[in-house]
C-alpha positions as CSV (number, residue, x, y, z in Angstrom):
1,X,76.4,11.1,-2.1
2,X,73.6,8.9,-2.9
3,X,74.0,6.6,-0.1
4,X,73.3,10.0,2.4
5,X,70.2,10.4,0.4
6,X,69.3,7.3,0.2
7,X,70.0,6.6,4.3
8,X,67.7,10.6,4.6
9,X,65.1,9.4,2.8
10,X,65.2,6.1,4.9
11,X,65.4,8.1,8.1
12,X,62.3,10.3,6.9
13,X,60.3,7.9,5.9
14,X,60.9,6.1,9.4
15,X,59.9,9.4,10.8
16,X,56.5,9.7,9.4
17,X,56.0,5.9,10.3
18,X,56.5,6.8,13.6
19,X,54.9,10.0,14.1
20,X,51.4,8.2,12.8
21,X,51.7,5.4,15.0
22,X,52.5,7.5,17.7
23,X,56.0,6.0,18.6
24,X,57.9,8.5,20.0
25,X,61.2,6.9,21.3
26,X,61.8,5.2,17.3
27,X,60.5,9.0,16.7
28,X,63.4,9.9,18.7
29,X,65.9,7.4,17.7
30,X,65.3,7.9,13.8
31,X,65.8,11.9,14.3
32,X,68.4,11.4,16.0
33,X,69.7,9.2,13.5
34,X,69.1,11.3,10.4
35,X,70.6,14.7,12.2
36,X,74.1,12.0,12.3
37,X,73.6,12.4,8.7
38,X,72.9,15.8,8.1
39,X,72.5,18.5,11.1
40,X,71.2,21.5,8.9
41,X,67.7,20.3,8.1
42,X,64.5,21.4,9.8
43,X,62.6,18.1,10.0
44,X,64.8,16.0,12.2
45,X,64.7,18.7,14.7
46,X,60.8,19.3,14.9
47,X,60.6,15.8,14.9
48,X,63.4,15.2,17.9
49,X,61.4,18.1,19.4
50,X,57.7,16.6,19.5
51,X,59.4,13.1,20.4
52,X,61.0,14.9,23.2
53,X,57.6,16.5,24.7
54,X,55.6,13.6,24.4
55,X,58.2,11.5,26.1
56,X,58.2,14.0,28.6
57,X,61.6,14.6,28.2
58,X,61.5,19.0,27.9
59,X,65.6,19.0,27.5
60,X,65.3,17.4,24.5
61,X,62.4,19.1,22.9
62,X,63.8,22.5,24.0
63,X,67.3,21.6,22.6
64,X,65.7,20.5,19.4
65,X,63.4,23.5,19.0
66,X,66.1,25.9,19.9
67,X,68.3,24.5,16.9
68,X,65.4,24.9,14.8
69,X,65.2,28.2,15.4
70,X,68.7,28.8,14.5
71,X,67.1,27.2,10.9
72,X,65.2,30.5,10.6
73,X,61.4,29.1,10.1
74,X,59.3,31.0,8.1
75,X,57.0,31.7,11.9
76,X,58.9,31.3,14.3
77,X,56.4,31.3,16.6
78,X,55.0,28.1,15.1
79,X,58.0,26.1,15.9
80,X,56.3,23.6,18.5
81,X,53.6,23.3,16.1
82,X,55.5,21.7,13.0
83,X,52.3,21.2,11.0
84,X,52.5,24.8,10.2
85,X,55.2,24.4,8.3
């Protein structure tokens, strides 16, 4: 068990490198990469999801954002805008 959190923490930290420097394919890969881990938590997905729209790749971000509505958000209507949550 602690190897999972330690390889989610690794995976979220990767994240927010990657969302500040504006790097949306490691964005991409490290979502991707922590979702392996574990599937059922919301920040992978909004992250796969704003990787996916800036990459211009709408299959991806819709997939993403569709999964996190199956999360139940507190608004759903914020999904695509993560920094509401």
């Amino acid at each position: 068990m602690t190897r999972v959190l330690l390889d989610t923490n690794a995976y979220s930290r990767l994240m927010d490198l990657a969302t500040e420097a504006k790097d949306w394919s490691d964005l991409a890969t490290n979502a991707t990469r922590y979702l392996a881990v574990n599937p059922l938590v919301a920040a992978p997905h909004r992250s796969l999801g704003e990787a996916g729209e800036q990459l211009g790749q709408p299959q991806t971000a819709v997939a993403a954002y569709r999964t996190l509505l199956l999360l139940a958000p507190p608004d759903p209507s914020a999904v695509s805008d993560w920094r509401t949550w």
